[in-house]
C-alpha positions in Angstrom: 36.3 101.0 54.1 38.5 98.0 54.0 42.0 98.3 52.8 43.9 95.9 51.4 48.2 95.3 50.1 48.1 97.6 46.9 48.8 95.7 43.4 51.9 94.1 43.0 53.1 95.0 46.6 53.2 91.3 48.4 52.5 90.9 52.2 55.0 88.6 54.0 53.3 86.7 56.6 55.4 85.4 59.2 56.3 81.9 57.2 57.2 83.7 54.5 59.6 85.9 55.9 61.5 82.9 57.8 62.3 81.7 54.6 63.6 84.9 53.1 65.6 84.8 56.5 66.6 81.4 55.4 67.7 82.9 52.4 69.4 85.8 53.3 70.9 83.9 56.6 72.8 81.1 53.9 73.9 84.1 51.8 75.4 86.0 54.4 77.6 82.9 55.7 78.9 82.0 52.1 79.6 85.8 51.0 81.7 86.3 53.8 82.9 82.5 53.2 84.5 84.4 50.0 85.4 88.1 51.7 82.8 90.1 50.7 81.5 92.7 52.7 77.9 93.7 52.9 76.8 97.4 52.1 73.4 99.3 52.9 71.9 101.5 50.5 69.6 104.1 50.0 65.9 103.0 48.4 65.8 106.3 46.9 68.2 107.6 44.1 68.1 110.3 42.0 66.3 110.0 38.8 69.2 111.3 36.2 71.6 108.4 38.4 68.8 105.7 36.8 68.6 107.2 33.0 72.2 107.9 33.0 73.4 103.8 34.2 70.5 101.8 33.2 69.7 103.9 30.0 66.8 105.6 28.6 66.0 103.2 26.4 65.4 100.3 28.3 62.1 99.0 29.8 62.9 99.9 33.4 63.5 103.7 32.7 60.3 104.1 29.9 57.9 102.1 32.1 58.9 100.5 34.7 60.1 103.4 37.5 58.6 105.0 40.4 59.3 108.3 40.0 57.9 111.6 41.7 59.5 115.0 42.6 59.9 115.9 46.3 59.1 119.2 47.9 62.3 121.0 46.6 61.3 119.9 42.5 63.8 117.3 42.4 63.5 113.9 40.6 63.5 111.2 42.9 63.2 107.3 41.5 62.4 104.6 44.2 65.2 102.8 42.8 64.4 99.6 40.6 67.7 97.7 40.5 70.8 97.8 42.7 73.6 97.8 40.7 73.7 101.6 39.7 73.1 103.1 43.5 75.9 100.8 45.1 78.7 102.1 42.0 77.1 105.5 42.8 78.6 104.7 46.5 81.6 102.9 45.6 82.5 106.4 43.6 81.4 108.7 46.0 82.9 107.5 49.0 86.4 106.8 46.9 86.3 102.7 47.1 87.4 102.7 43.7 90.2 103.7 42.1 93.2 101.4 42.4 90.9 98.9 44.4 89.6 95.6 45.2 85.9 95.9 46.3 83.7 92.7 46.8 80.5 94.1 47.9 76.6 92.6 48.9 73.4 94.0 49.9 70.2 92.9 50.4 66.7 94.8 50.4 63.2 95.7 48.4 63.8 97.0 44.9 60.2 98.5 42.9 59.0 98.2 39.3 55.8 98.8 38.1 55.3 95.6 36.2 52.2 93.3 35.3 51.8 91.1 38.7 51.8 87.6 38.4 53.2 84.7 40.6 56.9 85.7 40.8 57.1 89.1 39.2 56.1 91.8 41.9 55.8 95.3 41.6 58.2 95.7 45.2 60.2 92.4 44.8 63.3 91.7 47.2 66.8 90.9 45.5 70.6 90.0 47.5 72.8 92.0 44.7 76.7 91.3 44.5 78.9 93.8 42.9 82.7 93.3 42.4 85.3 96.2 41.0 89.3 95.9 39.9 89.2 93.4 38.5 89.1 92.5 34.5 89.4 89.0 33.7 87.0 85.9 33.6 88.3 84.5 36.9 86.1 87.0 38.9 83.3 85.7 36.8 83.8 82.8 38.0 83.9 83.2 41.5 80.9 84.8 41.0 79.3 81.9 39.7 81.2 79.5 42.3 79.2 81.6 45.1 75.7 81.4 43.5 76.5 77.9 42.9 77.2 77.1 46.5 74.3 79.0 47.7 72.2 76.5 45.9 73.7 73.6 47.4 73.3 75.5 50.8 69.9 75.7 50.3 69.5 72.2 48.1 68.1 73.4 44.9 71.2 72.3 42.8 69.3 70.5 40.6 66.7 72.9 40.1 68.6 75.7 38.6 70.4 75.9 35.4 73.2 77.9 34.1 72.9 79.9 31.1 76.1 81.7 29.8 76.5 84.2 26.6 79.3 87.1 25.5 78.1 90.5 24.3 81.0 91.8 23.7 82.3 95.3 23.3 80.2 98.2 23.2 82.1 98.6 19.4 80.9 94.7 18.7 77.5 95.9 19.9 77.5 98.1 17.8 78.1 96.6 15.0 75.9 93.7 15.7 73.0 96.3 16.3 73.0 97.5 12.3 73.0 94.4 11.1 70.4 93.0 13.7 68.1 95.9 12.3 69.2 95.5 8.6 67.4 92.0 9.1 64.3 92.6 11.3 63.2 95.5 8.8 62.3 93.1 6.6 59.8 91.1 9.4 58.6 94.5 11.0 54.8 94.0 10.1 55.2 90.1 11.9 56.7 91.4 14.7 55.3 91.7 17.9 53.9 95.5 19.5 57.0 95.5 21.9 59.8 94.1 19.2 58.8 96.8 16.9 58.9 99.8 19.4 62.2 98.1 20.5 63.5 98.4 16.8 64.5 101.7 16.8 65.2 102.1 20.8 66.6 99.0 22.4 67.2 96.5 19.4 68.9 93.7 21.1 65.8 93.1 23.7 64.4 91.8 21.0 66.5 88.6 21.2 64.6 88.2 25.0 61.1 88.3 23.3 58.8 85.5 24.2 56.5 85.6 21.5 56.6 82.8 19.6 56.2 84.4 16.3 59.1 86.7 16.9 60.8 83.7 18.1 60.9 82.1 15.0 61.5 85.4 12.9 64.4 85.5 15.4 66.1 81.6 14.4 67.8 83.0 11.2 68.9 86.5 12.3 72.6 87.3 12.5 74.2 86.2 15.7 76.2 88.3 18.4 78.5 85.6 18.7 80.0 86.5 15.0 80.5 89.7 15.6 82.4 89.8 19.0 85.8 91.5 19.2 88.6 89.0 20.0 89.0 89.8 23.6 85.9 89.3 24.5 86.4 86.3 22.7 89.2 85.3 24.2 87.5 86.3 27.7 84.5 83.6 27.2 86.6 81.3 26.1 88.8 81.7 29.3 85.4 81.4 31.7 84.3 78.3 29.7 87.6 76.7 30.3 87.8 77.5 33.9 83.8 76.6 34.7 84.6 73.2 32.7 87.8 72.4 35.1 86.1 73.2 38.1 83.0 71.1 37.1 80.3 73.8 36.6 77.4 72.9 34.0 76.4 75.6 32.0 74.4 76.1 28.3 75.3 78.7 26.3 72.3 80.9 25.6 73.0 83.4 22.8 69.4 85.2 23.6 70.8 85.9 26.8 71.4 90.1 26.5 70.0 91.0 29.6 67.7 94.3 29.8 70.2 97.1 31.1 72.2 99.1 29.1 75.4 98.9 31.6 76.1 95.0 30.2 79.3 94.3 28.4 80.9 90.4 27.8 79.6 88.6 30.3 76.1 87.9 30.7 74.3 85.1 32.5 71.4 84.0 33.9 70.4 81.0 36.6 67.0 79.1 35.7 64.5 77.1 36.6 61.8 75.3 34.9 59.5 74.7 38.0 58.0 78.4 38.3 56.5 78.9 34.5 57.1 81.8 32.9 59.6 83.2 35.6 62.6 81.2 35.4 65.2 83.6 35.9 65.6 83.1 39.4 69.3 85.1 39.5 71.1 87.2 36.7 74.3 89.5 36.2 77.4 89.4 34.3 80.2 92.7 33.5 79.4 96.1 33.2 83.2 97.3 32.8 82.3 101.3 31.2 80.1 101.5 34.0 81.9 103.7 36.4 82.9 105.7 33.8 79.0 106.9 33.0 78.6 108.3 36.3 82.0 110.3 36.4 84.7 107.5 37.8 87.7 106.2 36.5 88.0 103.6 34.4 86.9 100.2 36.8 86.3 96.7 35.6 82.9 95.1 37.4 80.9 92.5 37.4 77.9 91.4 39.8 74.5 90.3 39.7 71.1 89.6 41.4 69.3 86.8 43.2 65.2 87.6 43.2 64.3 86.3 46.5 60.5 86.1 46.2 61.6 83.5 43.6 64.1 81.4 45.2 61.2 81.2 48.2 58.8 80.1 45.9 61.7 77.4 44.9 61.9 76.3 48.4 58.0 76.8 49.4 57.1 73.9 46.2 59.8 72.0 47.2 59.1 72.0 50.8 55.5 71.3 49.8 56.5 68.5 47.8 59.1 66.7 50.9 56.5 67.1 53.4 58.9 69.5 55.4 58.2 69.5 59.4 56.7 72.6 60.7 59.1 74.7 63.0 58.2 74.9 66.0 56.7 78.3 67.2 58.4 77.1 71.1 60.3 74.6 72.6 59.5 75.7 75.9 55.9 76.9 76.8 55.3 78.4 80.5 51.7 77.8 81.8 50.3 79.2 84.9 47.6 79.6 86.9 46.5 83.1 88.5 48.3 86.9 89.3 51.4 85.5 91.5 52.3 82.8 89.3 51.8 84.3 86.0 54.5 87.1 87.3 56.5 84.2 88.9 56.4 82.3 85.1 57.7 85.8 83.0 60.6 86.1 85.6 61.6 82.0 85.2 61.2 82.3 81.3 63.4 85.8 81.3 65.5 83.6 83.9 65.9 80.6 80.8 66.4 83.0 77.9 69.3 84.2 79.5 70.7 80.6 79.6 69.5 79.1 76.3 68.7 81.8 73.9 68.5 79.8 71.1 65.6 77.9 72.6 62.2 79.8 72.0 60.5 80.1 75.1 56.7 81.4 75.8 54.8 82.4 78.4 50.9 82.1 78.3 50.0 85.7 78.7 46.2 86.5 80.3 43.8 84.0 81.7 43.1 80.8 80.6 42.3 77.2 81.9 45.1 74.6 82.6 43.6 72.3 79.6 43.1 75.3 77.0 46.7 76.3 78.1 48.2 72.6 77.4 46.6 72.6 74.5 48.5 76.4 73.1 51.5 74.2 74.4 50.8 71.8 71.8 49.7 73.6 69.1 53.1 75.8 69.0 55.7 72.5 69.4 56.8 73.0 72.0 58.8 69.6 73.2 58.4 70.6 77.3 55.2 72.4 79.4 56.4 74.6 82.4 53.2 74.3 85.0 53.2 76.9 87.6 50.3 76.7 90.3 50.2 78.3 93.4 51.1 75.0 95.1 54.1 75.4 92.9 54.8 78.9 93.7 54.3 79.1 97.4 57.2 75.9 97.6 59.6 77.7 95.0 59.1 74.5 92.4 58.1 74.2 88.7 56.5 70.7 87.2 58.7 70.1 83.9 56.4 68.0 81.6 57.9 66.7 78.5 55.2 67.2 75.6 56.7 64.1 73.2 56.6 61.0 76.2 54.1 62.6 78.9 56.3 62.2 81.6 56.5 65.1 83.9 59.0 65.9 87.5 58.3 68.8 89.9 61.5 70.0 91.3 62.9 73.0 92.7 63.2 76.2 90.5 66.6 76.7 91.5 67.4 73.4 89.8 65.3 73.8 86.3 68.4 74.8 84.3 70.4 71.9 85.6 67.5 69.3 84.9 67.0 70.8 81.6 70.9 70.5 80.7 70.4 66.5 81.8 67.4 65.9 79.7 68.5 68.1 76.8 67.8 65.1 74.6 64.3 65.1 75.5 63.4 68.8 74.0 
């Protein structure tokens, strides 16, 4: 029987998972850049925390969650986004009330979706969350830090801002009726998910991509009319600040997000180069949010960076520069027979004590001098260590420099000072 990755569940081959560490790596630096601290959470939630923040009637909750009960009957939901477990921590352990928080964490997240090339059934996000405080200058920090991470990790100009207001949950609400009022009259030329989301989840339908809904969708009422005034007033106050600090952005009034938890501020970064998945980060406020699960009243706003996407960002684009390889070693250690293969593990332990950023390897098992040269090679690595017995039985090493050929047997007692001379040369 062979077994194989189950459906939508991605195996991260070594290459792969440098460049999420790229990611994450760049992420970490700037976030703390701003004073943000990172958080670990749970991957398993109750159910009730997931119907209660994201609501019932969205996508994620009706389809999209793993959910099973454990041994004592209890709901347990592998948990699909990461906003609603870290407020469930911020509450729980009292970081909230009368507080600053700027919080980050990274990790696997799980949605039973259709699979296709960005969209994965276990899918890694970096999530930040911010609480206490209301107005649109946290929003913009926000959106300062994504932007920087872009530039970090030069895909400025392959990612586009997208902005839009949803208001108050009282605007919402009014918006809704009349949102309804006009898609009654299209309900036969909508499509199977628009008219389901008719009666539960209205406003998704201004996310549709069918084009026929699309069009039905061009003369429908807009939120933007019916936002209260300080909401209003709120976007207006973002825009003004993004324009004075030099931040393109569109505004995007189908932009409504697909969780309940969303109020004012919603936005999404995008990119044209990965089809039909071009929401490569997303977020904006979810002020009544703390409230649903118990808390005081706590402004907040955050949002989430899909990984698996901004690799595939970086994978085309390093396909596209002819990128170098990394190197798998800059130092490989070759030997030849028992004594000197223990004699090369204790001089590699000896220079991964003094340079442990360089990646050094030892050839482990037998092997001719040629097929071990040619490992040396393969893994670029810039200098060969050759250890004979010759070399052994008179203490000495022959350094042999991979890029010119030119090689020097010395003492091992003077490797890491030759190496410091010739650092240029690996």
């Amino acid at each position: 029987m062979k077994f194989q990755a189950l459906r939508g569940m991605q195996d991260l081959l070594p290459k792969q998972k440098a460049t999420f560490r790229v990611i994450e790596d760049a992420a970490r630096e700037i976030f703390s850049s701003y004073g943000f601290q990172e958080l670990g959470m749970p991957l398993l939630e109750s159910t009730a925390l997931y119907k209660r923040v994201v609501g019932e009637a969205t996508d994620i909750v009706e389809k999209e969650m793993y959910t099973f009960d454990d041994r004592n009957g209890d709901s347990l939901t592998l948990r699909p986004e990461g906003t609603a477990g870290c407020v469930r921590i911020a509450q729980q352990h009292g970081m909230l009330f009368n507080q600053v928080q700027r919080l980050w964490y990274t990790g696997p997240m799980f949605r039973y979706e259709r699979p296709q090339k960005g969209r994965y059934r276990q899918f890694d996000q970096i999530g930040v969350e911010c609480f206490g405080m209301p107005g649109p200058d946290i929003d913009v920090e926000v959106l300062l830090l994504c932007a920087r991470l872009w530039e970090k990790l030069d895909l400025t100009d392959d990612i586009t801002l997208e902005l839009n207001s949803m208001g108050s949950a009282e605007a919402r609400a009014g918006y809704r009726l009349a949102l309804v009022e006009y898609l009654a009259d299209y309900k036969d030329q909508l499509d199977e998910d628009s008219r389901r989301r008719l009666t539960s989840n209205p406003l998704r339908i201004l996310d549709s991509k069918v084009e026929a809904t699309k069009a039905i969708l061009v003369d429908a009422p807009k939120l933007a009319d019916y936002l209260d005034e300080e909401s209003k007033q709120h976007f207006q106050g973002l825009c003004q600040m993004l324009d004075s600090l030099g931040i393109a952005y569109q505004i995007n009034p189908s932009i409504v997000r697909g969780l309940d938890y969303y109020n004012r501020t919603v936005f999404e970064w995008v990119t044209s180069a990965l089809g039909a998945q071009g929401a490569v980060c997303a977020g904006g406020r979810y002020d009544g949010l703390v409230e649903q699960i118990g808390g005081k009243a706590t402004p907040g706003v955050g949002f989430a960076i899909g990984l698996d996407r901004i690799a595939l960002l970086l994978d085309q684009k390093e396909k596209g520069e002819n990128y170098p390889e990394v190197p798998l070693a800059d130092i490989y250690v070759v030997s030849m027979g028992d004594e000197s293969r223990l004699n090369a593990i204790a001089l590699a332990e000896r220079l991964r004590t003094v340079y442990p950023d360089r990646k050094t390897l030892v050839h482990c098992g037998a092997g001719k001098f040629k097929a071990q040269m040619k490992k040396a090679n393969s893994h670029g690595a810039g200098i060969a260590l050759l250890l004979g017995e010759e070399e052994v039985q008179n203490k000495q090493v022959t350094v042999k420099f991979l890029n010119t050929g030119d090689q020097e047997t010395i003492k091992q007692d003077e490797l890491v000072d030759f190496l410091a001379l010739r650092s240029d040369g690996w």
